[in-house]
C-alpha positions as CSV (number, residue, x, y, z in Angstrom):
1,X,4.4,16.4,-6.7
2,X,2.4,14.7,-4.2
3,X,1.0,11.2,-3.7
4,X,-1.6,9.5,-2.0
5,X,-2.6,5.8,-1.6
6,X,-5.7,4.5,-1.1
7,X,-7.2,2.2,1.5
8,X,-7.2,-1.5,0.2
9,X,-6.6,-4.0,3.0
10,X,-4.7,-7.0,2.0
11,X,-4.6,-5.3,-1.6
12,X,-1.8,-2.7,-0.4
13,X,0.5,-5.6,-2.2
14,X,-0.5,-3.3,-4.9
15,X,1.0,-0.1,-3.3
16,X,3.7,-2.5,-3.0
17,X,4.6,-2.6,-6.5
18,X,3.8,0.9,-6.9
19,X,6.3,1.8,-4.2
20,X,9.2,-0.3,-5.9
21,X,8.8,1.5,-9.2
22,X,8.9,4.9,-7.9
23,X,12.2,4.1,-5.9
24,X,14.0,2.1,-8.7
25,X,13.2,4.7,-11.4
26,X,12.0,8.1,-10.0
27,X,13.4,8.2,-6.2
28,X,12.8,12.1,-6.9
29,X,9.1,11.8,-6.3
30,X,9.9,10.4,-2.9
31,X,11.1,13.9,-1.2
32,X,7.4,15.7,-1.1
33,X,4.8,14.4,1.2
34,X,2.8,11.3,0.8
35,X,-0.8,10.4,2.3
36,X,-2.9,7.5,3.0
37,X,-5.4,6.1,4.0
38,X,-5.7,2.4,5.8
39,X,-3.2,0.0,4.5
40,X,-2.9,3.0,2.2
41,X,-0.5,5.1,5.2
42,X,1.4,2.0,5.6
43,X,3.0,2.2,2.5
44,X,3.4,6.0,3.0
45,X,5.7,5.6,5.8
46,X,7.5,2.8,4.6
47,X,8.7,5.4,1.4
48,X,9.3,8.3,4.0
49,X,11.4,5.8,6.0
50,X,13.1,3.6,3.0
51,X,11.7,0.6,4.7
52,X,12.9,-2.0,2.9
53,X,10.3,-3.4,1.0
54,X,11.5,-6.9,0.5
55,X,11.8,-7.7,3.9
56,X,8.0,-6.4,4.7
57,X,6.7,-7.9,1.6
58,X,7.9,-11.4,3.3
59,X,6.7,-10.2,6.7
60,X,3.0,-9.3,4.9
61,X,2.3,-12.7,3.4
62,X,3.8,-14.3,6.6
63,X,0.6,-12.3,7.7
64,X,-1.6,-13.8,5.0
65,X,-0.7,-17.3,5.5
66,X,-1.7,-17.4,8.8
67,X,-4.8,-15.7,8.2
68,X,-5.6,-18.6,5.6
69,X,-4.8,-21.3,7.8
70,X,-7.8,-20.9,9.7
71,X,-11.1,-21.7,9.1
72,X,-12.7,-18.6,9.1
73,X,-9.6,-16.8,7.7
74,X,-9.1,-13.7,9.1
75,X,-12.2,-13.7,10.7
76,X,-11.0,-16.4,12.9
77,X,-11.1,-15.9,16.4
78,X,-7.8,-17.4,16.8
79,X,-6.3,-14.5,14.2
80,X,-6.0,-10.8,15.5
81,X,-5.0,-8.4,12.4
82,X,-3.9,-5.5,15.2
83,X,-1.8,-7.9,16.8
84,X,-0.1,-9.0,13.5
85,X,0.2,-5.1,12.9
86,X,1.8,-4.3,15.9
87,X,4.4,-6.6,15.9
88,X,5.1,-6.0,12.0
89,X,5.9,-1.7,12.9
90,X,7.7,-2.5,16.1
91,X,10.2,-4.5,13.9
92,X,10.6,-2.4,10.6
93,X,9.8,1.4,12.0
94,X,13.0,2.9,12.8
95,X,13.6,4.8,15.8
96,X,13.8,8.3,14.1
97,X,10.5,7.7,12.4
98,X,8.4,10.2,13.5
99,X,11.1,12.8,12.8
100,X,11.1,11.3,9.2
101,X,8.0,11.6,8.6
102,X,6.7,14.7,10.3
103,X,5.0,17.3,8.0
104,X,5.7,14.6,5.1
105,X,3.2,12.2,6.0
106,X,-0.5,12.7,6.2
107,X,-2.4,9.5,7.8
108,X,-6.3,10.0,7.4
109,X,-8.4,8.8,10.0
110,X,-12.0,8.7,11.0
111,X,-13.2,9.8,14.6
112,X,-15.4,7.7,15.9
113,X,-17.7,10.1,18.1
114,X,-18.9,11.8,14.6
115,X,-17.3,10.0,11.8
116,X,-15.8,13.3,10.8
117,X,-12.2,13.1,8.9
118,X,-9.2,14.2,10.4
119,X,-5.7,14.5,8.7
120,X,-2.8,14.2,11.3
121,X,1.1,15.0,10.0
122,X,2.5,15.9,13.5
123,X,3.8,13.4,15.6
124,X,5.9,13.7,19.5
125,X,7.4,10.2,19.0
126,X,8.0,6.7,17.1
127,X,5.0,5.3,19.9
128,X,2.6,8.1,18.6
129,X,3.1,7.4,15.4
130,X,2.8,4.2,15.1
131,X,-0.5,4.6,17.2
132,X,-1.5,6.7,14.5
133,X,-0.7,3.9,11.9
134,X,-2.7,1.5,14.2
135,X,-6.1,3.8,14.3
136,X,-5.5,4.4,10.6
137,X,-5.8,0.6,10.0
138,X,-8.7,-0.4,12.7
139,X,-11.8,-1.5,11.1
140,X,-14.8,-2.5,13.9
141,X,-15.5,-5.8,14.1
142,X,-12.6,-7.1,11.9
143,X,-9.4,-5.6,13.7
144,X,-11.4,-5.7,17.3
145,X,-14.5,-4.0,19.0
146,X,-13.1,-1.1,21.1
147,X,-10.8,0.8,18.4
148,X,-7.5,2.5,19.9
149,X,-6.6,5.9,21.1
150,X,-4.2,8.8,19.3
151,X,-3.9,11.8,21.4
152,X,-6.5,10.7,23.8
153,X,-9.8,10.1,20.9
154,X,-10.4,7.2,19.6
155,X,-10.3,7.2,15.7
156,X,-11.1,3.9,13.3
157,X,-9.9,3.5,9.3
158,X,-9.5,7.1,7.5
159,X,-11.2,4.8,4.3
160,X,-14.9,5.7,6.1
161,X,-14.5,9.1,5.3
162,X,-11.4,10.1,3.3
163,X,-10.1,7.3,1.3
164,X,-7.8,8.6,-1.0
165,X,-6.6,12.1,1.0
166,X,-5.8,15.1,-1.8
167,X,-3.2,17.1,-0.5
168,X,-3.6,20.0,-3.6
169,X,-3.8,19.6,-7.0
170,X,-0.3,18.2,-7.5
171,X,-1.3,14.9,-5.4
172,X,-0.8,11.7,-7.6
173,X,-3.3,9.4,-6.4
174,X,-2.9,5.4,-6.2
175,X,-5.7,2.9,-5.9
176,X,-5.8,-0.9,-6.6
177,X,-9.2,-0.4,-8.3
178,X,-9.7,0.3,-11.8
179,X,-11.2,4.0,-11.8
180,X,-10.3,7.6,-12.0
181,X,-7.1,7.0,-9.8
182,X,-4.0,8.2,-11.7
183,X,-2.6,5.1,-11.0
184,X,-4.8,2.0,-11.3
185,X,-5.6,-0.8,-12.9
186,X,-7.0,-0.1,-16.3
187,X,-9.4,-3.2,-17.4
188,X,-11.0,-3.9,-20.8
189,X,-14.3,-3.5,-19.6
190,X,-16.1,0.0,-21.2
191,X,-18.2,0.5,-18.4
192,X,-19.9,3.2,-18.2
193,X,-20.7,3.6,-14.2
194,X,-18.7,5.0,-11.2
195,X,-19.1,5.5,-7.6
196,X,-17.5,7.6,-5.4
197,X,-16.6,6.2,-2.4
198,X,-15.1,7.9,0.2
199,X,-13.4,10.6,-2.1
200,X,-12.3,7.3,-4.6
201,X,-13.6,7.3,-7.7
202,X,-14.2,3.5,-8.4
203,X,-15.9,1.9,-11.7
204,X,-18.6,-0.4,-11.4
205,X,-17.2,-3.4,-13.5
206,X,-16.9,-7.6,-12.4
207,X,-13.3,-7.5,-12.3
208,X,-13.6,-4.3,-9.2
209,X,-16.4,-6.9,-7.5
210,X,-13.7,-9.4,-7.4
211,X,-11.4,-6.9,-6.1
212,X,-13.4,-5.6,-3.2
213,X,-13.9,-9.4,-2.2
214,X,-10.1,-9.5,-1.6
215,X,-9.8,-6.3,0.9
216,X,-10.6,-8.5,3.7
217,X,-10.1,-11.8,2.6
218,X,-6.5,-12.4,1.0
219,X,-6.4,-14.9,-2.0
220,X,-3.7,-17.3,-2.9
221,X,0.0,-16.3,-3.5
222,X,0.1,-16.4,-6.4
223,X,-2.5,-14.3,-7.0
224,X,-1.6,-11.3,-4.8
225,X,1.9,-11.7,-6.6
226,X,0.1,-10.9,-10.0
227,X,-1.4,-7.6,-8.3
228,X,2.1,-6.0,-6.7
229,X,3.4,-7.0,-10.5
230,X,0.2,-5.0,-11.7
231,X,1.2,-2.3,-9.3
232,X,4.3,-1.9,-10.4
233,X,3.4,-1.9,-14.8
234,X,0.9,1.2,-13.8
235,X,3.3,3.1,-11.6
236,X,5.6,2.6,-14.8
237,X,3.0,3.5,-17.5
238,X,2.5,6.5,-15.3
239,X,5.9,7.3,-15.5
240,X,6.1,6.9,-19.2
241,X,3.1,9.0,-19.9
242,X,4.2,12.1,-17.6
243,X,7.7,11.9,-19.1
244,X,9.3,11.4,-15.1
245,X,11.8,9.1,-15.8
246,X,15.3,10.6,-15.9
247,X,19.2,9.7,-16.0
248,X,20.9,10.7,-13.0
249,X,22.4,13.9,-14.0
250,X,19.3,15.3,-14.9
251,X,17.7,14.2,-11.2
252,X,20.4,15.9,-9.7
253,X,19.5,18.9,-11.5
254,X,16.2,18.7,-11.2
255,X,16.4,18.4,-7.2
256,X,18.4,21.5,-7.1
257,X,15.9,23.5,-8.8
258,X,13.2,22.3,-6.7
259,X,14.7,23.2,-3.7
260,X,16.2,26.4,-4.5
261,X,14.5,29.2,-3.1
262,X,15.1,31.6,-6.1
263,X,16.3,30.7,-9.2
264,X,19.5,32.7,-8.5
265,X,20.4,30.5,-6.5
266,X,21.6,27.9,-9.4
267,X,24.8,28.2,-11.2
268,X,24.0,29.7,-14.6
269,X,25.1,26.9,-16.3
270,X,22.6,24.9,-14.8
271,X,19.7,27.3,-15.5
272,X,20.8,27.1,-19.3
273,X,21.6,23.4,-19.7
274,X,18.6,22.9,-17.5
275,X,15.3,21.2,-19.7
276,X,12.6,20.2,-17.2
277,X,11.0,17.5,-20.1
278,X,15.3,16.1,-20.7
279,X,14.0,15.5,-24.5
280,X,17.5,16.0,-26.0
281,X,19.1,14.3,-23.1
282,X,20.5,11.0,-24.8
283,X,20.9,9.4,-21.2
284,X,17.2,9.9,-20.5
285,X,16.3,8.4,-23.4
286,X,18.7,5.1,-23.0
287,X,17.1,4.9,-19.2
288,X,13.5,5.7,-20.3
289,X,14.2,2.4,-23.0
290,X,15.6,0.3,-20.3
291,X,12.7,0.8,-18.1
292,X,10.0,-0.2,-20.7
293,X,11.2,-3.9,-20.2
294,X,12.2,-2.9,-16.2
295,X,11.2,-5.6,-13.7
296,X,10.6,-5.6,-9.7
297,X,14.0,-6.1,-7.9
298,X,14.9,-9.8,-7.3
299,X,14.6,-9.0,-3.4
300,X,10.8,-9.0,-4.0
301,X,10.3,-11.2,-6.8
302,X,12.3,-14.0,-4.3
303,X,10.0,-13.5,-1.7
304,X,7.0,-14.1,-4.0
305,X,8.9,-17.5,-5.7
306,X,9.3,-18.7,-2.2
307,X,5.8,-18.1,-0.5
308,X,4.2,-19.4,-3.9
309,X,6.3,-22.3,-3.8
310,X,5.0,-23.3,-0.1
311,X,1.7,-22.5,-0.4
312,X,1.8,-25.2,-3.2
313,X,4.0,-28.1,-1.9
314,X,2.8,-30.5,0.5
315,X,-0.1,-33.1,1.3
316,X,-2.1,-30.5,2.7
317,X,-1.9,-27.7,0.4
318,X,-2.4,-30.0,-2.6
319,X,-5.8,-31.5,-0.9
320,X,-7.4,-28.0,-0.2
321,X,-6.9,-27.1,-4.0
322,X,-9.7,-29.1,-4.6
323,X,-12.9,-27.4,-4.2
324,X,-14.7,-30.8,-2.5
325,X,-12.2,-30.7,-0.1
326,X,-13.0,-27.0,0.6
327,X,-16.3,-27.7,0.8
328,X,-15.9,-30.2,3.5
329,X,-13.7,-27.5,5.3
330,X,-16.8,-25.1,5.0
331,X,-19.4,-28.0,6.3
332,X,-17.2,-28.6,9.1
333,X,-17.1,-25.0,10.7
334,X,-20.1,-25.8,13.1
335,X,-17.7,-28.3,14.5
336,X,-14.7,-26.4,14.4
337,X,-15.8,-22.8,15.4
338,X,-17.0,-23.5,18.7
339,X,-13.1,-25.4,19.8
340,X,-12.0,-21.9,17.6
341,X,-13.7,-19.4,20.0
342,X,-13.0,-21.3,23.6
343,X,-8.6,-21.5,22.2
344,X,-8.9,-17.8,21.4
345,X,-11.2,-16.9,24.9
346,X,-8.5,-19.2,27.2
347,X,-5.6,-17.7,25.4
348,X,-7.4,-13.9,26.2
């Protein structure tokens, strides 16, 4: 089994979740290869290198903070999503990285001479791939105007052409947007409309609108805390409904069959106790109850309390909750923008 997680900008704290499920209660998943598109191949690599998760979720709304403190958010001048990038894979990719990852991951990208799709899973060293991470993630305008170089061609966000790559017909696909996804968000709404964009099937309903107006522009804590929680109760659902959940016995048996070559090649005791669905095993059952009330690990939900917490104490903060204040934030930009641009040109 395969996965693949879609392109969502500041709403990969949904692949987030996602990614803490799988780890916590089916870490078997984890050994096949994973694809991605955008902010999609971020979370990718951080499963193929057991990144750990609480430590990027802090470093990611360390990222949105300062996008919100200015006035055009992330549009800012002043704020340079590569830059914030950059720094953030330099810190958490580990040296052996690329050999991690190599054949495992697939990073869609889109060249920018044709706007073809390309799928790379090959890569020399931890620089190249992390270039590749960086072209996977550049959107014009937003990230910069000339977008960067892997192998000598430029490329710009796989999520132009390929948003959700499909590996075979084994790939689990993930997507923050209520659709046709395997995993996503399943809202209330009965609508009857989808689009396909970019190879991601996507309903037309108010709550996606709402969605899509978060890719670029990240909401408050609190808010992006609900959607890694959301990530994390359909990743489990999922688990439920395909029966994936397993006590560790059975995982270990279940590995060995996967990677034997023959089925020779396992003790025939195995082969006989073996059940690939574990119905009669009373262990799976106890662990498959437990997870029904599971929760995200208190290294995440800690980094969500404190951010949440911030963004809510002081003077400030409790002034721009008020819509007339943001208002007057708005009116102001004509003022502001101009002293914006010349800090960001000097500091250039």
């Amino acid at each position: 089994m395969n996965l693949s997680f879609a392109g969502c900008g500041f709403l990969g704290i949904y692949h987030v979740g996602v990614a803490v499920c799988f780890k916590k209660y089916a870490p078997h998943l984890l050994l096949h290869r994973i694809s991605g598109a955008s902010a999609g191949s971020l979370a990718a690599c951080c499963l193929l290198c057991d990144m750990p998760l609480g430590e990027m979720t802090s470093d990611f709304f360390r990222v949105v903070n300062e996008a919100r403190s200015h006035s055009l958010g992330p549009f800012s001048p002043r704020f340079n999503i590569q830059t914030c990038l950059l720094e953030g894979l330099q810190k958490f990719l580990p040296p052996d990285a690329h050999e991690r990852v190599n054949g495992k991951l697939h990073i869609s990208l889109t060249r920018v001479y044709d706007g073809k799709n390309v799928i790379v899973s090959q890569f020399n060293s931890r620089e190249d791939l992390l270039q590749a991470l960086l072209c996977a993630c550049f959107i014009p305008v937003f990230s910069g105007l000339l977008p960067p170089r892997f192998h000598g061609v430029r490329y710009m966000d796989g999520a132009f052409s390929d948003n959700l790559p499909t590996l075979d017909e084994n790939t689990v696909t993930v997507s923050p947007f209520c659709g046709g996804s395997d995993i996503c968000p399943r809202d209330n709404s009965s609508q009857m409309f989808h689009v396909n964009w970019a190879n991601t099937s996507i309903e037309l309903s108010k709550q996606n609108m709402n969605r899509f107006g978060r890719i670029l522009f990240p909401p408050r804590p609190e808010i992006l805390s609900s959607f890694c929680q959301q990530g994390f109760d359909d990743a489990l659902n999922f688990l439920h409904r395909n029966n994936l959940i397993s006590c560790t016995r059975c995982l270990s048996v279940q590995s060995t069959f996967s990677l034997a070559d023959q089925p020779t090649q396992l003790e025939d005791q195995l082969l006989e106790e073996y059940d690939p669905e574990c119905s009669e095993c009373k262990e799976c059952n106890e662990h498959r109850q437990n997870a029904l009330d599971g929760s995200m690990p208190d290294t995440v939900l800690t980094v969500f309390q404190t951010y949440i917490e911030e963004a809510n104490k002081g003077l400030m903060n409790w002034v721009f909750r008020h819509r007339g204040a943001r208002l007057l934030k708005a009116l102001s930009l004509p003022a502001t923008l101009p002293a914006d641009i010349m800090v960001a040109t000097l500091s250039k």
